[in-house]
C-alpha positions in Angstrom: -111.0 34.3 -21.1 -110.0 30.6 -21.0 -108.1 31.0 -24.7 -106.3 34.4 -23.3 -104.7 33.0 -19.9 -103.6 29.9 -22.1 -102.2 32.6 -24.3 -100.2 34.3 -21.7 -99.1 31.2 -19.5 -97.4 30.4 -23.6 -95.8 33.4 -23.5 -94.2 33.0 -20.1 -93.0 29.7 -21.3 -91.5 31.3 -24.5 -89.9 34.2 -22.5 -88.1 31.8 -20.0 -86.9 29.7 -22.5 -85.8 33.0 -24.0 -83.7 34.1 -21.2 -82.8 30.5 -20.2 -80.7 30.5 -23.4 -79.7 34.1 -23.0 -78.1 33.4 -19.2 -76.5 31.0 -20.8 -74.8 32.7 -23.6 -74.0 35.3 -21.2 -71.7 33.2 -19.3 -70.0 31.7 -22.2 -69.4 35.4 -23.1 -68.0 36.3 -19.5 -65.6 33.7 -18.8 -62.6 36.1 -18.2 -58.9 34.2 -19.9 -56.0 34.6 -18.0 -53.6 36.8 -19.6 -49.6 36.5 -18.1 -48.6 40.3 -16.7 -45.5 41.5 -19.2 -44.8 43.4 -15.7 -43.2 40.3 -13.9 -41.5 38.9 -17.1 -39.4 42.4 -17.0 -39.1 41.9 -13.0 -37.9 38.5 -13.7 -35.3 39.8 -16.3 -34.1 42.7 -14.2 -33.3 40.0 -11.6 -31.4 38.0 -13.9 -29.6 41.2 -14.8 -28.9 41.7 -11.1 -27.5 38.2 -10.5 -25.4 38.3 -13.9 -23.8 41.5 -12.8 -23.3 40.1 -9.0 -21.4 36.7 -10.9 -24.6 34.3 -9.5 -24.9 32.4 -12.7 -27.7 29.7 -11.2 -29.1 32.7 -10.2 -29.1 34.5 -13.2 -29.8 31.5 -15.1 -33.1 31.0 -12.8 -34.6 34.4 -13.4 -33.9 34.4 -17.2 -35.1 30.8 -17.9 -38.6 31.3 -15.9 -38.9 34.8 -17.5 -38.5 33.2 -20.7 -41.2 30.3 -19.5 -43.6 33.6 -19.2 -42.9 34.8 -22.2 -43.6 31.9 -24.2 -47.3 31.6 -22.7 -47.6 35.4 -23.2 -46.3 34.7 -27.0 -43.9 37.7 -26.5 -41.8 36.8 -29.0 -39.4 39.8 -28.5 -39.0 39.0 -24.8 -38.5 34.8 -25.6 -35.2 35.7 -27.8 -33.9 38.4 -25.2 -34.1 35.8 -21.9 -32.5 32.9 -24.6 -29.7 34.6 -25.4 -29.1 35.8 -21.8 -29.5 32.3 -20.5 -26.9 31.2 -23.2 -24.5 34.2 -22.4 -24.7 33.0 -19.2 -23.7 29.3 -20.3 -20.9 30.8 -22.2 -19.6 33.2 -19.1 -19.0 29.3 -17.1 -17.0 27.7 -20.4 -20.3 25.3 -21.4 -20.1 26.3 -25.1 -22.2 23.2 -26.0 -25.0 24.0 -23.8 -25.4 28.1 -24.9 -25.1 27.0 -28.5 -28.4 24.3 -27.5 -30.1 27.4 -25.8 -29.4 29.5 -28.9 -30.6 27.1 -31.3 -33.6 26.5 -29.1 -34.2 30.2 -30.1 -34.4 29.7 -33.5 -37.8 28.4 -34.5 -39.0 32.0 -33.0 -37.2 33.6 -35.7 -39.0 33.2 -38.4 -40.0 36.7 -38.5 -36.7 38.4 -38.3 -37.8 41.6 -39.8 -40.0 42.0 -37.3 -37.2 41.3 -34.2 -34.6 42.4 -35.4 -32.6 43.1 -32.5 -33.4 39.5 -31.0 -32.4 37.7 -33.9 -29.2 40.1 -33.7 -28.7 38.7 -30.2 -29.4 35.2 -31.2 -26.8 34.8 -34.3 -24.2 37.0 -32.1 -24.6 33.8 -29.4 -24.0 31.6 -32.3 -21.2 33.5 -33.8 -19.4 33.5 -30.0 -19.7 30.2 -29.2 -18.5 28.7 -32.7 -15.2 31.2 -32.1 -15.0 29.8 -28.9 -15.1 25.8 -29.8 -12.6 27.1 -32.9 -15.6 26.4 -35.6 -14.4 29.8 -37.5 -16.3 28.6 -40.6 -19.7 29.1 -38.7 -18.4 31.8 -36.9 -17.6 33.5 -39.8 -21.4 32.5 -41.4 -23.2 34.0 -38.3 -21.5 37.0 -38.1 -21.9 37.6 -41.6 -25.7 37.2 -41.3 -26.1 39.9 -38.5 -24.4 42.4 -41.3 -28.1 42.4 -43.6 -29.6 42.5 -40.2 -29.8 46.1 -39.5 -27.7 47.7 -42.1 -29.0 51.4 -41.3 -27.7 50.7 -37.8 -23.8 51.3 -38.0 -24.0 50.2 -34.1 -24.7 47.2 -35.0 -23.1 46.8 -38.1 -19.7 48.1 -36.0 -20.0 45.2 -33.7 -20.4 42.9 -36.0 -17.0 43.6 -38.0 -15.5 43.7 -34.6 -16.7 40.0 -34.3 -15.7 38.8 -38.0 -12.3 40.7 -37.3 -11.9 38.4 -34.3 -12.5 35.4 -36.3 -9.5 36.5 -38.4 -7.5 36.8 -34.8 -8.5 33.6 -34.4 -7.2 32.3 -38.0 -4.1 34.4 -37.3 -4.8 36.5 -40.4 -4.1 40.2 -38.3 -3.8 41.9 -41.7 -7.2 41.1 -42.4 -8.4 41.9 -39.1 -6.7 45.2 -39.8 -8.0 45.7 -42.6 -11.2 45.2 -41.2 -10.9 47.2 -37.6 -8.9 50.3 -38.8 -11.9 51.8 -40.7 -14.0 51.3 -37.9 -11.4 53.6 -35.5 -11.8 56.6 -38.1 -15.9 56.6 -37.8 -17.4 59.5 -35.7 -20.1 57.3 -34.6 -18.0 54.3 -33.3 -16.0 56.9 -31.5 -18.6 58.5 -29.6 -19.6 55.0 -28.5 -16.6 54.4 -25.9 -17.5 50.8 -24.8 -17.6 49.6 -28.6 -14.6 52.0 -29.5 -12.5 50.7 -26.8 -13.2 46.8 -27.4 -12.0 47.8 -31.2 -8.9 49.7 -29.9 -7.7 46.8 -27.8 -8.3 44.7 -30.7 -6.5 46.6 -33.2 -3.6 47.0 -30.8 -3.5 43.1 -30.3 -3.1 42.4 -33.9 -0.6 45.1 -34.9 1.3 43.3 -31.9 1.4 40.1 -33.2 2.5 41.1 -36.3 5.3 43.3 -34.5 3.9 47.1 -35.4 4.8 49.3 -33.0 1.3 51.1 -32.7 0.5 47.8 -31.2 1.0 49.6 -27.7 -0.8 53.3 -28.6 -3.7 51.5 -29.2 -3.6 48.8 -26.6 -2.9 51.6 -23.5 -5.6 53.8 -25.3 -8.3 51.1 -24.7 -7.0 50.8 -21.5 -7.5 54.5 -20.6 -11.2 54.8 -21.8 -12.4 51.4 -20.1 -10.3 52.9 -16.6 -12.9 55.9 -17.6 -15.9 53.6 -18.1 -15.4 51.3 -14.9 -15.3 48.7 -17.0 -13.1 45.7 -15.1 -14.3 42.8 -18.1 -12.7 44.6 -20.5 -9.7 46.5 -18.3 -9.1 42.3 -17.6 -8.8 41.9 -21.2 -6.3 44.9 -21.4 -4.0 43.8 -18.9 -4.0 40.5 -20.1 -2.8 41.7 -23.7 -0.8 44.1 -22.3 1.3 41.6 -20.3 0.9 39.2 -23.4 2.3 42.5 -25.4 5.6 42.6 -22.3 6.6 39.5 -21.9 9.8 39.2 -23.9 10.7 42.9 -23.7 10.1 43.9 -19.8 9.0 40.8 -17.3 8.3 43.0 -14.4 5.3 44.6 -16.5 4.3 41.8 -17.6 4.2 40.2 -14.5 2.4 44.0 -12.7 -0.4 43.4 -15.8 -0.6 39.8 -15.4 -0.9 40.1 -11.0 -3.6 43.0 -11.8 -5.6 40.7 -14.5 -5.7 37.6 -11.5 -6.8 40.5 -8.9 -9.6 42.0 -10.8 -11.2 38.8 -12.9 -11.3 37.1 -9.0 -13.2 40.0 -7.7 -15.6 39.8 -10.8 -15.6 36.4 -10.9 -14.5 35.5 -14.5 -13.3 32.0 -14.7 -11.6 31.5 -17.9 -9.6 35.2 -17.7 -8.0 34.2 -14.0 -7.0 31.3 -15.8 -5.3 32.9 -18.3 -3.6 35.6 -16.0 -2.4 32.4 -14.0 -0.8 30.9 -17.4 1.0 34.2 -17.6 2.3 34.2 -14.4 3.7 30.7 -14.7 5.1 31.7 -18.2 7.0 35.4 -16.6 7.8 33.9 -13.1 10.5 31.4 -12.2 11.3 28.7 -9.5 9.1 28.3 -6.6 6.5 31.1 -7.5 6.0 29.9 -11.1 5.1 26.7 -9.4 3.3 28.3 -7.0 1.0 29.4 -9.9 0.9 26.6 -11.5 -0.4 24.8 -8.6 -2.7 27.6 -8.5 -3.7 26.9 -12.1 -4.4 23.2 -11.6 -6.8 23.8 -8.2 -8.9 26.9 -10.1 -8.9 24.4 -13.0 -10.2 21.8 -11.3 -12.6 23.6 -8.9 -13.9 25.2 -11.9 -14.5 22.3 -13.9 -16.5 20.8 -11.2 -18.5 24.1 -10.7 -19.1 24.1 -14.2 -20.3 20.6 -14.3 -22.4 21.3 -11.6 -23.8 24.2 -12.7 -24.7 22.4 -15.9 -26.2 19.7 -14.3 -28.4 23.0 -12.2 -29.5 24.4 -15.9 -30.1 21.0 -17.7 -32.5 20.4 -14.5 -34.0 23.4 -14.7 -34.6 22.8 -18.3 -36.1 19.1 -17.4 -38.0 20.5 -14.8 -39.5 23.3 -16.9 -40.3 20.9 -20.2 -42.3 18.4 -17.5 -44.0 21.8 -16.0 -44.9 22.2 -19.6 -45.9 18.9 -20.6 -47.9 18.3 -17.1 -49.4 22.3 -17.4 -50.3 20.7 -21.4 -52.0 17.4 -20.4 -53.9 19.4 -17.8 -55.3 21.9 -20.3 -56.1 18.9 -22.1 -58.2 17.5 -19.6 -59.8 20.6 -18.6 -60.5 21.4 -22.5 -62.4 18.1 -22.3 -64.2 18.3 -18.7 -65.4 21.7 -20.3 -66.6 20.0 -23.6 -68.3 17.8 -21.8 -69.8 19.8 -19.4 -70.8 22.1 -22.6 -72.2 19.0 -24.1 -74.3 18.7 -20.7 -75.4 21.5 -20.3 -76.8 21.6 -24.2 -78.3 18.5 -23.8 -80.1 20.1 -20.7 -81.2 23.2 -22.8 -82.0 20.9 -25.9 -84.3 18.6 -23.2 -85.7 21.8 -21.7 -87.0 23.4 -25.2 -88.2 19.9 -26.0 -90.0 20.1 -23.3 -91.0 23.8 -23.3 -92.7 22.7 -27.4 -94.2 19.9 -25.7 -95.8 21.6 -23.1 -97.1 24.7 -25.3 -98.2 22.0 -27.9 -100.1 20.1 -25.4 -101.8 23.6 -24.4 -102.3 24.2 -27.9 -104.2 21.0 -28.3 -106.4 21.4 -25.0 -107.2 24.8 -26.2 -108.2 24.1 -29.2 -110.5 21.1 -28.3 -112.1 23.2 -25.4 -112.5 25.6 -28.1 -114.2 23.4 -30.4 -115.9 21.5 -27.2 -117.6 25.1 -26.3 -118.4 25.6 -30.1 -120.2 22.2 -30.1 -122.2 23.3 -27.6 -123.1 26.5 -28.3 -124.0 25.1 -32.0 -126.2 22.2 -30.0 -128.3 25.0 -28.0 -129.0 26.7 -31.0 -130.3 23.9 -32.7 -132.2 22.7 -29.6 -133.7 26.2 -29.3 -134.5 26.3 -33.2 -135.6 22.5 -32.7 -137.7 23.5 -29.6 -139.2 27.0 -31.5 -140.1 25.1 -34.8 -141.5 22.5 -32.7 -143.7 24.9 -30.8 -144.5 27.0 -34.2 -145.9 23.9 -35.8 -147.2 21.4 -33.1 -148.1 23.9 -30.2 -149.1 27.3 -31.6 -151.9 25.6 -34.4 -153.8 23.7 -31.3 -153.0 27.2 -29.0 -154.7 29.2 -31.7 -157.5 26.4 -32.9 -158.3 26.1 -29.1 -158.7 29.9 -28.5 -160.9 30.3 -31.6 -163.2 27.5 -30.4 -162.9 29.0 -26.9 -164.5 32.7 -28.4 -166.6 31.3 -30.7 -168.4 28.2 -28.7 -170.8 28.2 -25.7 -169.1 26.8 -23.0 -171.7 26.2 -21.2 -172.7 23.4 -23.0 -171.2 20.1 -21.9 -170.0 19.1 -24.8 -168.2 22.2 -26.1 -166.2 22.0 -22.4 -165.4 18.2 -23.0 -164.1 19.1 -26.6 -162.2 22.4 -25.2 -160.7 20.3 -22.4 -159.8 17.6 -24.7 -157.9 19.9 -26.8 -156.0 21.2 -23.5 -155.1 17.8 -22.7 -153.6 17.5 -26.3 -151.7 20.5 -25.9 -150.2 19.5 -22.8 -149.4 16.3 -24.0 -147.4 18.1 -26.5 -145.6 20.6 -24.5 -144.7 17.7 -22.2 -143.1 15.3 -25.0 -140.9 18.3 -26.4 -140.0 19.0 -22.5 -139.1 15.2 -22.5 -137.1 15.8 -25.5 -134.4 18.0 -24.1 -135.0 17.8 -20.4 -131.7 16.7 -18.6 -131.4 13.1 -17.4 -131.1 14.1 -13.8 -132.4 10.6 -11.9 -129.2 8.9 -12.3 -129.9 6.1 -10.0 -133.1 5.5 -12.2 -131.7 5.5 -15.0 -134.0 2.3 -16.6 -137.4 3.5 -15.4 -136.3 7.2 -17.5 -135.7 5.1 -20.5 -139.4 3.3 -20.1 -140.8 6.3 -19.8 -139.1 7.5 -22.6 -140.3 4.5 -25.0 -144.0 4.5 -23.5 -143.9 8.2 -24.2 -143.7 6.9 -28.2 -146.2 4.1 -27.5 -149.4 4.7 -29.0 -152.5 3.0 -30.6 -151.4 2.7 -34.0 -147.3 2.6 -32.8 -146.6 -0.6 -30.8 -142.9 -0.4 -29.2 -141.3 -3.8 -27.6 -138.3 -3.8 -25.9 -136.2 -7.2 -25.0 -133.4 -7.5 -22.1 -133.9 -3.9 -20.5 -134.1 -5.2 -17.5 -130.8 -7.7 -17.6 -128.5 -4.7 -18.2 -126.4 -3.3 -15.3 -127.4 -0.3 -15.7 -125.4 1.4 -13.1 -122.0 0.0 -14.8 -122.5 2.7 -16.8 -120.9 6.5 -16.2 -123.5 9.2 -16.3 -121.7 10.5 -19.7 -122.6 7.1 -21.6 -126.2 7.3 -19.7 -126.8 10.6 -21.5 -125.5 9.3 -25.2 -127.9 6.6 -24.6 -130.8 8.3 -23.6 -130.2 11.0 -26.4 -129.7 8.1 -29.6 -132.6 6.4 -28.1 -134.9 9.8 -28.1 -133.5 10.6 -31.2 -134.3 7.4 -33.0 -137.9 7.3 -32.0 -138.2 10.7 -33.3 -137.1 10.0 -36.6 -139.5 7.2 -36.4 -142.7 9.4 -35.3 -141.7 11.9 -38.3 -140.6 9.6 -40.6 -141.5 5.7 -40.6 -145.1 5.3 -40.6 -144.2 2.1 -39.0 -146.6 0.4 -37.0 -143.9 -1.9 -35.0 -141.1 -0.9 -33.2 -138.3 -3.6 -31.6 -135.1 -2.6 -29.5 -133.2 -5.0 -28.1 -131.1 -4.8 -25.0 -127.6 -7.2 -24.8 -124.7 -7.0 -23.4 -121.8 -8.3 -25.5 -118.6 -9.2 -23.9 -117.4 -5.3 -22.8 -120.0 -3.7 -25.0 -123.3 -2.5 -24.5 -125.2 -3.6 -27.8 -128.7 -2.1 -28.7 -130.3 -2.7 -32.0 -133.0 -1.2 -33.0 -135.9 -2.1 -35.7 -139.1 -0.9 -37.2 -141.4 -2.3 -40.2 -141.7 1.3 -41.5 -141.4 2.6 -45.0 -137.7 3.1 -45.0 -136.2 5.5 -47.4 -132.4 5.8 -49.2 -129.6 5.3 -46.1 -128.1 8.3 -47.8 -131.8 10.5 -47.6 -132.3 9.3 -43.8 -128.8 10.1 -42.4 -128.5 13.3 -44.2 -129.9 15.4 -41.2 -128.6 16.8 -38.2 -130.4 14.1 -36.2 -128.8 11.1 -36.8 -125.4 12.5 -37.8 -125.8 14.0 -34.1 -126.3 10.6 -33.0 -123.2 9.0 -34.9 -121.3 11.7 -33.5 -122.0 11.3 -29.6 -121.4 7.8 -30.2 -117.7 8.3 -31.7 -116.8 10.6 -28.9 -116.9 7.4 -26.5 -115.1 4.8 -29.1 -118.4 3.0 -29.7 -119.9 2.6 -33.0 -123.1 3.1 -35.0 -124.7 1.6 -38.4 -127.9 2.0 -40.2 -129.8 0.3 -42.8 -132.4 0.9 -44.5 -134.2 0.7 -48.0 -137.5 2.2 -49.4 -140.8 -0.3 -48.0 -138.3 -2.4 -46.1 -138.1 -0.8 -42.8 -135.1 0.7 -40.5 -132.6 -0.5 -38.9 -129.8 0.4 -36.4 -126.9 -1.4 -34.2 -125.4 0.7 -31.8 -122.6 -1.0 -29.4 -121.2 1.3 -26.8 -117.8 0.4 -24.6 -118.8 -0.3 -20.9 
């Protein structure tokens, strides 16, 4: 019963180390990671839209920039080049041409899987392309706009814009035959047609170069651009048509010039483009005379000015907004750093905890293993010892006890006992018999006087004592007995009875001496008779005295023998006090 609740209290042990372990993976399984909502990156861009459209440029700038912050911890690729190039077009729109081309480049370590964004690296090479024709770099204008062409070739949207933007390179290089050469095509395709914003930024364009080259279709195309953006609403581009189309006036009729140029300055203030009031005001001052062409030129200088401090505060706003951002970043980095570690650490922990607990857990379960299997082997012992006491005990009966039973009944049924002397010899053989049953009863009776423990062990020797057996003793009575635990009482007792046993069976001896000393922390009893000895090996080989060895191991003591054929037997026995 003993063996099967050990068993089962194992078990337990095993089954919550089980689900210890198990809890634990769990939550390493269920910590949730935070994943950034595309929803409010496209809210942020919407509201960048928004401001662009409204002329807030720092507010434009704001809602691009974070919405590009978003997307980089999202890893939306496609998003991070679409709020770049917005943040740079934004850049270009207040005349910083050196900060959108450091946005744009900024962009380009995200394209190193064009294929794959197509559109986005479109956008990004198309900010390049702008900026380089606006500093004048037409060499790396031209190299831009050339990449976008193998972009997309199967889109002719695209590919249309992109001529549009090499041809303006030419404009800008004052080669207008090339740039016809380049935009005339473009007017004949269907699909460049149906597309009215991209057809009518080619019109003007065409119409622009065949006027500086003196053509007279100069003005069909350049009031035909201007009739489809008055169709689309489009005041950017109607600016850029009445600026040409003053441009295109000046020397022929001043008063239209002058109408195109006034309605240019009107519409770029309302939409708030910088650089095209400017140049409406430089046509004003060029068609107008006297006090009003000063009167524009002092117009020019304040919007100049104005605007060159706006700009330089707005491009203090971005590059701040850009610090600010990189030290969000770096601070956001260093703390994931330092939570990476706090969480290695407290990982570390908390395996040490489990590695300490399953240590323990085998401890504990070997411990239990070892205690079960000595009170296993303990209850083995003594089950073996009482059936060798009851064999010892039977034989003893069968071959001391039942011959003088049986010899003494015979004599009882066949003698008169009325005679005196057959009652004498039948009592006499009683008294044997009892003397017999008693000395076995002696034998393997429990020591159960403990607080007499030396008179037990007299009675045990005198028990032995007879006329041809003389037993002396030395220093009995000088040993503090009651020092002694009950345990070491027993061993004593039991190597004692067991010796004298061996020596009524065996010895023949006529003289037995046991002597009783105490030696430092050890109780030492030596034992010695004048017997006929035998081989150590002959003596020891029973269950007797390997008995007796054995109780005295269990209690660290020790145990020798000698002996040898007509030279007696000896024994030393020293116990721990």
């Amino acid at each position: 019963m003993a063996c099967k609740n050990l068993h089962i209290l194992i078990f337990s042990l095993l089954l919550s180390m089980l689900l210890a372990l198990q809890s634990c993976e769990k939550k390493q399984q269920t910590v949730p990671k935070k994943k950034t909502d595309l929803t409010e990156i496209n809210r942020l861009i919407d509201l960048g839209y928004n401001g662009f459209d409204e002329g807030k440029y720092d507010s434009a700038y704001y809602y691009f920039n974070k919405a590009k912050n978003l997307a980089i911890v999202a890893k939306d690729t496609s998003r991070i080049l679409h709020s770049f190039t917005w943040m740079a077009d934004v850049e270009i729109d207040l005349g910083d041409y050196n900060s959108s081309e450091a946005t744009a480049i900024e962009a380009l370590p995200y394209l190193k899987n064009s294929n794959k964004y197509p559109y986005g690296t479109w956008n990004v090479y198309n900010v390049l392309g702008n900026n380089a024709v606006l500093k004048f770099d037409y060499k790396n204008a031209l190299y831009y706009f050339t990449k976008i062409l193998y972009l997309k070739k199967d889109d002719l949207e695209l590919q249309a814009c992109a001529k549009n933007n090499i041809s303006i390179i030419y404009m800008g290089l004052k080669d207008y035959r090339k740039a016809i050469q380049i935009l005339l095509p473009l007017t004949l395709k269907k699909n460049i047609i149906t597309n009215k914003d991209d057809y009518a930024v080619i019109l003007d364009n065409l119409g622009y170069s065949y006027f500086k080259l003196g053509n007279s279709k100069a003005l069909h195309y350049l009031l035909q651009s201007l009739k489809l953006n008055k169709q689309l609403k489009n005041d950017r581009l109607l600016i850029t048509n009445y600026i040409n189309l003053s441009e295109y006036y000046q020397k022929t009729n001043t008063v239209l010039s002058k109408n195109y140029a006034e309605i240019a300055y009107k519409k770029a203030t309302q939409v708030k483009m910088i650089d095209d009031r400017l140049k409406s005001l430089k046509l004003l001052i060029e068609v107008n005379t006297g006090n009003q062409s000063k009167k524009y030129a002092l117009d020019y200088i304040r919007i100049n000015d104005s605007i060159t401090r706006a700009r330089q505060i707005a491009k203090n706003q971005f590059a701040k907004m850009k610090y600010d951002f990189k030290q969000e970043r770096e601070e956001n980095n260093t703390l994931k750093i330092e939570k990476a570690k706090s969480e290695i650490q407290l990982e570390h922990q908390k395996n040490r905890i489990i590695m300490l607990f399953c240590l323990m857990t085998t401890a504990i379960i070997i411990t239990l293993l070892i205690i079960n299997f000595l009170n296993c082997k303990r209850k083995k012992e003594k089950i073996q010892t009482s059936i060798d006491t009851e064999n010892r005990i039977s034989k003893k009966l069968h071959d001391e006890v039942a011959n003088d039973v049986f010899k003494t009944m015979n004599f009882a049924e066949s003698q008169d006992l009325s005679s005196p002397q057959n009652k004498e010899i039948l009592l006499s053989n009683l008294d044997t018999i009892y003397s017999l049953t008693r000395n076995i009863s002696r034998e393997n009776s429990p020591i159960l006087k403990e607080t007499e423990f030396e008179t037990e062990i007299k009675e045990l020797i005198s028990g032995f004592n007879s006329a041809t057996v003389n037993i002396l003793t030395n220093g009995l009575e000088q040993i503090d007995w009651k020092s002694l635990d009950y345990v070491k009482k027993i061993i004593v007792y039991r190597v004692l009875q067991e010796l004298l046993i061996n020596m009524k069976k065996h010895s023949n001896c006529s003289l037995v001496m046991i002597i009783f000393k105490k030696n430092k922390n050890n109780l030492e009893i030596n034992y010695s008779d004048n017997g006929a000895g035998a081989p150590l090996e002959k003596i020891i080989q029973g269950n007797g005295l390997q008995n007796v060895r054995n109780r005295i191991l269990d209690v660290k003591g020790n145990i020798t023998f000698e002996s040898e054929p007509n030279k007696g037997f000896k024994s030393n026995i020293v116990i721990p006090l």
